[in-house]
C-alpha positions as CSV (number, residue, x, y, z in Angstrom):
1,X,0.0,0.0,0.0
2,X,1.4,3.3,-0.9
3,X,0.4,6.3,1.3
4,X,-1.6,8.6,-1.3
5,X,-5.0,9.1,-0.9
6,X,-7.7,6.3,-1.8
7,X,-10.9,7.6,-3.6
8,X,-14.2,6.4,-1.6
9,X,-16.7,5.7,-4.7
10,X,-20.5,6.4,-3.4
11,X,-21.8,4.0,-1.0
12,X,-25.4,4.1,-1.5
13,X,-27.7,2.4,1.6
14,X,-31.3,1.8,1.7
15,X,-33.5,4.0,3.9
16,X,-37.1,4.2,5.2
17,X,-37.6,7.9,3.7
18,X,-37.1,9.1,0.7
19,X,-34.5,11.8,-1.0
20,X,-31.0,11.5,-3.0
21,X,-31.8,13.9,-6.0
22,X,-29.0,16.4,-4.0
23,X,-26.6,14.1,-2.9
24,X,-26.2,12.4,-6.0
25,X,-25.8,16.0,-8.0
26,X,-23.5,16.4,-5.6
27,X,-21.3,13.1,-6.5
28,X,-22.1,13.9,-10.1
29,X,-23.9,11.0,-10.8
30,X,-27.0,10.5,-12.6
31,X,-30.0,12.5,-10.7
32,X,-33.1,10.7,-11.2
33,X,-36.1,11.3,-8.7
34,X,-36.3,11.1,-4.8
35,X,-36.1,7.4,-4.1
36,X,-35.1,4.9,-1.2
37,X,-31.0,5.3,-1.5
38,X,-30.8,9.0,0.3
39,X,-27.5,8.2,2.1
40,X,-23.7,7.8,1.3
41,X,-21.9,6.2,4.1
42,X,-18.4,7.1,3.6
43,X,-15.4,5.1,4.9
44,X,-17.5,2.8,6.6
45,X,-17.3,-0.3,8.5
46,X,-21.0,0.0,9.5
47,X,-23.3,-2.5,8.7
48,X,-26.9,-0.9,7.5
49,X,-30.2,-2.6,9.5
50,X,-32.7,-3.0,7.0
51,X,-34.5,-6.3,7.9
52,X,-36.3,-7.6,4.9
53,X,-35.0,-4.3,2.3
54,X,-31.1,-5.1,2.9
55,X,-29.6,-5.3,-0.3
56,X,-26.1,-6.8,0.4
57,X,-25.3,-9.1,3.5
58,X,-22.7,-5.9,4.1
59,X,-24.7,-3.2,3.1
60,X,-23.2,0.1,4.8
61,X,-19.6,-1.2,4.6
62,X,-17.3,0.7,2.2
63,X,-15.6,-1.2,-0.4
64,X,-12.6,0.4,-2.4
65,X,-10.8,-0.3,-5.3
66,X,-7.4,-1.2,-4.9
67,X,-4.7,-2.6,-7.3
68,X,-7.6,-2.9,-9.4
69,X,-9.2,-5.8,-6.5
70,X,-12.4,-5.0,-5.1
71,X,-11.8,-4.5,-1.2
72,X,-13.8,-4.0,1.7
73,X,-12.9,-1.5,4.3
74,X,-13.0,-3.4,6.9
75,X,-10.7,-6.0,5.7
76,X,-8.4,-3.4,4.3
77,X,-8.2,-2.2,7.7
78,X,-7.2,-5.5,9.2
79,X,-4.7,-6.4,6.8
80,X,-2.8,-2.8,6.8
81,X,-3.8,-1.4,10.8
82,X,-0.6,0.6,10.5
83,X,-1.4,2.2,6.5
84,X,-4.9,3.1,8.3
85,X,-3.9,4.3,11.8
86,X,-0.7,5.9,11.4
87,X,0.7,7.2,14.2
88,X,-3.3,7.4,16.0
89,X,-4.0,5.2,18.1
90,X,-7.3,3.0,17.4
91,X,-10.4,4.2,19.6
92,X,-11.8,1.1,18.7
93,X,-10.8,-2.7,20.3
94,X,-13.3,-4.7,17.4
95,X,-10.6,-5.6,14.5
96,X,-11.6,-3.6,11.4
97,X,-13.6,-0.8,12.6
98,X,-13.1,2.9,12.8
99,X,-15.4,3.7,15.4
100,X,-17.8,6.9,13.9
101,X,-19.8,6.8,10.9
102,X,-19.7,9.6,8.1
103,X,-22.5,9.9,5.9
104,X,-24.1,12.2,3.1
105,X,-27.3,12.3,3.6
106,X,-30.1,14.4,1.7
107,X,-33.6,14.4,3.2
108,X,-36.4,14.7,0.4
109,X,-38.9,14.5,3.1
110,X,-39.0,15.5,6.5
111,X,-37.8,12.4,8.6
112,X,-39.5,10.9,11.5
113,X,-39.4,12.5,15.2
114,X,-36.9,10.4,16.7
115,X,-34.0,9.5,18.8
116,X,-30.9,7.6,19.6
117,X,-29.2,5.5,22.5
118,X,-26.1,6.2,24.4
119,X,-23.6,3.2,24.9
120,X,-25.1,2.5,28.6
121,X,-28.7,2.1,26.9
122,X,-27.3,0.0,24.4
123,X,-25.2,-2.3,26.8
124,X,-27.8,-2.4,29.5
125,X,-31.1,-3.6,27.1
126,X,-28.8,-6.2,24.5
127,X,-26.0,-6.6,26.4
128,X,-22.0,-6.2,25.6
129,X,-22.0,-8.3,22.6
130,X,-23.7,-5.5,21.1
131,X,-20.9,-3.4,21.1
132,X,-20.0,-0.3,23.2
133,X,-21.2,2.6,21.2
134,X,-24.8,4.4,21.1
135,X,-25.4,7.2,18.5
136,X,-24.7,11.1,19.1
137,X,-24.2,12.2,15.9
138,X,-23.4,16.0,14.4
139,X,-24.8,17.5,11.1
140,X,-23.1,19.6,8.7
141,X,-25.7,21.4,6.7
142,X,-23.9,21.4,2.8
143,X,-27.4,22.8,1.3
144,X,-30.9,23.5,1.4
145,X,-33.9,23.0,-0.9
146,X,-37.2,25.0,0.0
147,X,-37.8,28.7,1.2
148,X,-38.3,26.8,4.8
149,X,-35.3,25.0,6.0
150,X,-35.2,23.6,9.4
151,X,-35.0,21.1,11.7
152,X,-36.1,19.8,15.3
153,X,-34.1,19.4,18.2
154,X,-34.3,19.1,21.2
155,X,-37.8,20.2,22.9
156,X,-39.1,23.1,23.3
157,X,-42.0,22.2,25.0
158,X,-41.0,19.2,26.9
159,X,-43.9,16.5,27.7
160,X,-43.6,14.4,30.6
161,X,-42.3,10.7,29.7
162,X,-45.8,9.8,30.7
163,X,-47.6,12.4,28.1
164,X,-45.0,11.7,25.3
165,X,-45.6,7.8,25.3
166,X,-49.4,8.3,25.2
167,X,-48.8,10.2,22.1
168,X,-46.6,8.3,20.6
169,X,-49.0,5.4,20.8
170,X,-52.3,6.9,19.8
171,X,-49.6,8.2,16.9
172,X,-51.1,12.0,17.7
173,X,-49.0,13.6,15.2
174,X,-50.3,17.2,16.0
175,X,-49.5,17.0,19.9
176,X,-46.0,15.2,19.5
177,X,-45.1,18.6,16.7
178,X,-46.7,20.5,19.7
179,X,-43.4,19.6,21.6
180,X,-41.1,21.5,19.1
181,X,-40.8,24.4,17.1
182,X,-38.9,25.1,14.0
183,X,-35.0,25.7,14.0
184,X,-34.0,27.6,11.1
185,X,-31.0,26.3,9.2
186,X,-28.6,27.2,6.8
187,X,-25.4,26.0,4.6
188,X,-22.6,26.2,6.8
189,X,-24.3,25.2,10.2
190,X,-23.1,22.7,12.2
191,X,-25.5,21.1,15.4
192,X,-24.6,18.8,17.5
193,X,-27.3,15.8,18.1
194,X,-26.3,14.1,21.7
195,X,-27.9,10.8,22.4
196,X,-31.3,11.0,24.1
197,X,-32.2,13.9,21.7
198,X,-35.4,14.0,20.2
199,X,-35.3,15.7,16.5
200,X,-35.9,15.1,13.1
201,X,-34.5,16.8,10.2
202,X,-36.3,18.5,7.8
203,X,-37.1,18.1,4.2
204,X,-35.1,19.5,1.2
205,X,-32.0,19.2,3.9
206,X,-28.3,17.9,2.1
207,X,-26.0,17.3,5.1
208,X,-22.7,15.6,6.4
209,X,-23.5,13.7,9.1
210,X,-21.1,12.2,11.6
211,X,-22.6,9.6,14.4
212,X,-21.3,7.1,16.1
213,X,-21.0,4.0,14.4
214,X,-24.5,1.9,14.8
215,X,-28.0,2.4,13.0
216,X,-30.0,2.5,16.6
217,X,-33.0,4.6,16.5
218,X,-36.5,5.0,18.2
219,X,-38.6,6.3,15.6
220,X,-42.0,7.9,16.9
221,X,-43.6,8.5,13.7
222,X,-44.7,5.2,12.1
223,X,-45.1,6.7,8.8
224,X,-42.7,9.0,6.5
225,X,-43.1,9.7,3.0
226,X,-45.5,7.2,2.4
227,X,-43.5,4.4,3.8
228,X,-45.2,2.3,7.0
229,X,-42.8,1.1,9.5
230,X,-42.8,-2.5,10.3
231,X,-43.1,-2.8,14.4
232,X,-39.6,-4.3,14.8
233,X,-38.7,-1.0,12.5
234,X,-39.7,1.6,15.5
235,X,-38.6,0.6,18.6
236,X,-34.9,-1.3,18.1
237,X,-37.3,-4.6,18.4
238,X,-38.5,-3.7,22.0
239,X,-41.5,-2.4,23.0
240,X,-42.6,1.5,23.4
241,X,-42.0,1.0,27.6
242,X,-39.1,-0.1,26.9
243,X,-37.5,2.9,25.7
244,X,-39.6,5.9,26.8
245,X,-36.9,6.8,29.5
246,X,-34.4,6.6,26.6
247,X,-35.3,10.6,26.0
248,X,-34.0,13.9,27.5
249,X,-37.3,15.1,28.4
250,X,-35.0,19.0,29.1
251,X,-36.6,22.2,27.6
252,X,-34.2,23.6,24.8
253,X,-35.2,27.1,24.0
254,X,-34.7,28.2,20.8
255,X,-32.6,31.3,21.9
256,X,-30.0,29.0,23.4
257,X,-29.6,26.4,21.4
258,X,-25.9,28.1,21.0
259,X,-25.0,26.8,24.0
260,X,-26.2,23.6,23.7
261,X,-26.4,22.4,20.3
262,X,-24.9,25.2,17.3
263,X,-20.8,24.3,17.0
264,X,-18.8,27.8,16.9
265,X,-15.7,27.5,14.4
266,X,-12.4,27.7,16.1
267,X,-9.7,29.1,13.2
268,X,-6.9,26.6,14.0
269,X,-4.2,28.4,11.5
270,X,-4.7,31.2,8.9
271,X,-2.2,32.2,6.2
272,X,-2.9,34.5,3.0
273,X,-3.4,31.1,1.2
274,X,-5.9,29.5,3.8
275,X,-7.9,29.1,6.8
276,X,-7.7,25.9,8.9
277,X,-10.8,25.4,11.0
278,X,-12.0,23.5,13.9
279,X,-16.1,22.5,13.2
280,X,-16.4,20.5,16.6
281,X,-15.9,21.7,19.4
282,X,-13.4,19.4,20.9
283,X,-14.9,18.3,24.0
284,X,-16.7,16.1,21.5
285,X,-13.6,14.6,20.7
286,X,-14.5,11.2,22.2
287,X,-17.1,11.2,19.5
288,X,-15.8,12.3,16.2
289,X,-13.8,15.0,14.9
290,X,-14.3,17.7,12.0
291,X,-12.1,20.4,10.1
292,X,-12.4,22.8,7.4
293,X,-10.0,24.4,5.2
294,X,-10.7,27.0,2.5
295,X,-8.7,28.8,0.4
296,X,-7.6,30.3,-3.0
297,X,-4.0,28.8,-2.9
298,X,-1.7,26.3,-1.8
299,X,-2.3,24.7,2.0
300,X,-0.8,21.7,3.7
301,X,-2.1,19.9,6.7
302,X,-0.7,17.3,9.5
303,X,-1.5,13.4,8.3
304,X,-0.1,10.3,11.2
305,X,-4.1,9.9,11.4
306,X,-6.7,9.1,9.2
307,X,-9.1,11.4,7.8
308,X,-12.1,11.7,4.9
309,X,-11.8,14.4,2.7
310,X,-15.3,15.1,1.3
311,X,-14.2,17.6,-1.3
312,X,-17.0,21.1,-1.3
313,X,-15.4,23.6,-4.4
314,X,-13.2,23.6,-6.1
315,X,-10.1,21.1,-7.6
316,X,-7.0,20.2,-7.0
317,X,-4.3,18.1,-6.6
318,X,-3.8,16.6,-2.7
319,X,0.5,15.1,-2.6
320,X,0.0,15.2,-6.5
321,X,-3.7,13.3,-7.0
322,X,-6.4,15.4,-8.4
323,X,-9.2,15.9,-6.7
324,X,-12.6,18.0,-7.8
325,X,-16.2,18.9,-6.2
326,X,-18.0,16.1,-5.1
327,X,-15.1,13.4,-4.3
328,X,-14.6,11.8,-1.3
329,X,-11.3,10.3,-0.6
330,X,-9.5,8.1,2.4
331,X,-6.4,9.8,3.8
332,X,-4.1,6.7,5.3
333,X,-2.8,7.6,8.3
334,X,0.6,6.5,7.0
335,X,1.2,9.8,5.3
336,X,2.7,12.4,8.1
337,X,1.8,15.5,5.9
338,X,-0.6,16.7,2.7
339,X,-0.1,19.5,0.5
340,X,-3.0,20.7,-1.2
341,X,-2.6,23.0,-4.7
342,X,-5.7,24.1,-6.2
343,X,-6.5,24.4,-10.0
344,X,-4.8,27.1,-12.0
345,X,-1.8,29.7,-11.0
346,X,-0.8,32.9,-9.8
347,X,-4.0,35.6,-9.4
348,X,-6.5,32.8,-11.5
349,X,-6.1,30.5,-8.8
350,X,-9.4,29.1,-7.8
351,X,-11.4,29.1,-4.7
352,X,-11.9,25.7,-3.0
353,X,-13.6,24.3,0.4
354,X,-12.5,21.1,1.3
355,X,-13.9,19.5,5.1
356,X,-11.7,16.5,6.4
357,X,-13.9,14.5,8.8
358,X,-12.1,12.1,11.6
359,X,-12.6,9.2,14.0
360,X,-12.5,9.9,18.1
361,X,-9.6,10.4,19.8
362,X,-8.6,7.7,22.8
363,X,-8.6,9.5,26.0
364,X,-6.2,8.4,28.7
């Protein structure tokens, strides 16, 4: 294995709702309509839970192409540990995974009020063998569709765990909307999405969005964009008792959702070339990690660690590979540095916008 970057080709995975028309303009592919395949799970080693609609016994896992042999991430990452990890070391003990979950994922419908585990949930109701990660996840908003973006999170109007469960199972749609309000969004904007959250994102919504890496979700809406979930589909196969204490039944205001959910860019390095920034805040670290660097001339960044380059504007060429809009590439942690030189020279030099999304660090 060589130490340039690896292109990850799209990794389309079945969903309940519909969308896709964005994200695969995005990845220049053929358009089409809205239909089942709304996500691109980059770099993954996650396997996608689709009961009776999986398509491939490993549907969600990445495979690459490389020395012309079709490879699968995760056995990539077994046979070269120290191509992927560099000088990082693994956050994960499970052989062959990365431990977060990067997707593209682009909402033609609004998606069902929901929410997601933490580990102790997790480890507590299926027991260890089911791994030791829940799902906080972050979105990245890339673009919007609609004179109306937004999405829900958190409440506003918190029930009680007694008054949400009664609507959730007499499916009153109006009183469990009742809970929320509308939170505006636009390209650029970053939310954090702890476990425990309820939210849903919005229709006509293109994001990045970085979880941790399982598919568990409580879904409190039976019914999205026509499609009617099966029971096993809702509740992670238990029952709506069983996971009613699962929520954070807090009141999130809308005027202070900067202090609990909007991420702040920290500028990590500036130069009259480019700006280096910090998406996450790092306390989420133990999580996931996410820069960006923009630009209208050369840049370099640290490597020893792997990254995902999911490539925004512009083109280049990254340690002498080109790269344009739309590509998504694996960075081996086996390369200690990247230089990045953008399409054309001198004054004609073109803008780009690159973000380089990461796996948690190990705290000690």
């Amino acid at each position: 294995m060589n130490n340039s970057p690896l292109k990850l080709p799209p990794n389309y995975s079945w969903r309940s709702y519909q969308g896709g028309t964005h994200l695969r303009k995005f990845r220049n592919d053929a358009v089409g309509e809205d239909d089942h395949f709304p996500e691109d799970w980059l770099a993954s080693t996650s396997i996608a839970r689709n009961g009776d609609n999986q398509q491939r016994p490993d549907e969600g896992v990445s495979h690459l192409n490389v020395d012309g042999k079709d490879v699968s991430l995760t056995d990539l990452i077994v046979a070269e540990p120290n191509w992927f990890w560099g000088r990082q070391v693994p956050p994960v003990t499970e052989p062959g995974q990365i431990g977060v979950l990067i997707k593209l994922l682009d909402a033609g419908v609004r998606l069902h009020l929901q929410a997601h585990p933490d580990a102790e949930f997790v480890q507590r109701i299926f027991g260890k063998e089911a791994g030791n990660a829940g799902k906080t996840e972050c979105w990245y908003i890339l673009s919007v569709r609609g004179s109306d973006p937004y999405v829900y999170l958190g409440f506003q109007h918190p029930p009680t765990p007694e008054k949400w469960a009664q609507m959730v199972r007499d499916q009153d749609l109006e009183g469990m909307r009742g809970c929320f309000e509308k939170i505006p969004v636009k390209t650029g904007d970053c939310l954090m999405v702890p476990s425990g959250t309820p939210h849903a994102i919005g229709d006509g919504i293109f994001m990045i969005e970085l979880q941790e890496p399982t598919d568990w979700v409580v879904r409190c809406e039976f019914s999205a964009g026509g499609h009617v979930l099966e029971h096993s589909a809702r509740f992670m196969g238990l029952e709506l008792d069983d996971v009613v204490s699962m929520f954070d039944y807090s009141e999130h205001p809308v005027d202070s959702l900067e202090e609990s959910f909007l991420q702040v860019p920290t500028v990590l390095r500036k130069t009259d070339t480019f700006v280096e920034e910090r998406i996450i805040d790092a306390k989420h670290d133990q999580f996931f990690r996410l820069r960006r660097i923009t630009g209208n001339g050369a840049a370099d960044f640290a490597g020893g660690e792997p990254m995902v380059l999911i490539m925004l504007k512009g083109a280049g060429e990254l340690n002498g590979v080109s790269i344009a809009a739309g590509d998504t590439w694996l960075l081996p942690g086996a390369a200690e540095g990247w230089n990045w030189t953008p399409t054309g020279g001198g004054s004609t030099q073109e803008e780009f916008s690159f973000l380089l999304a990461q796996p948690p660090v190990v705290a000690f």
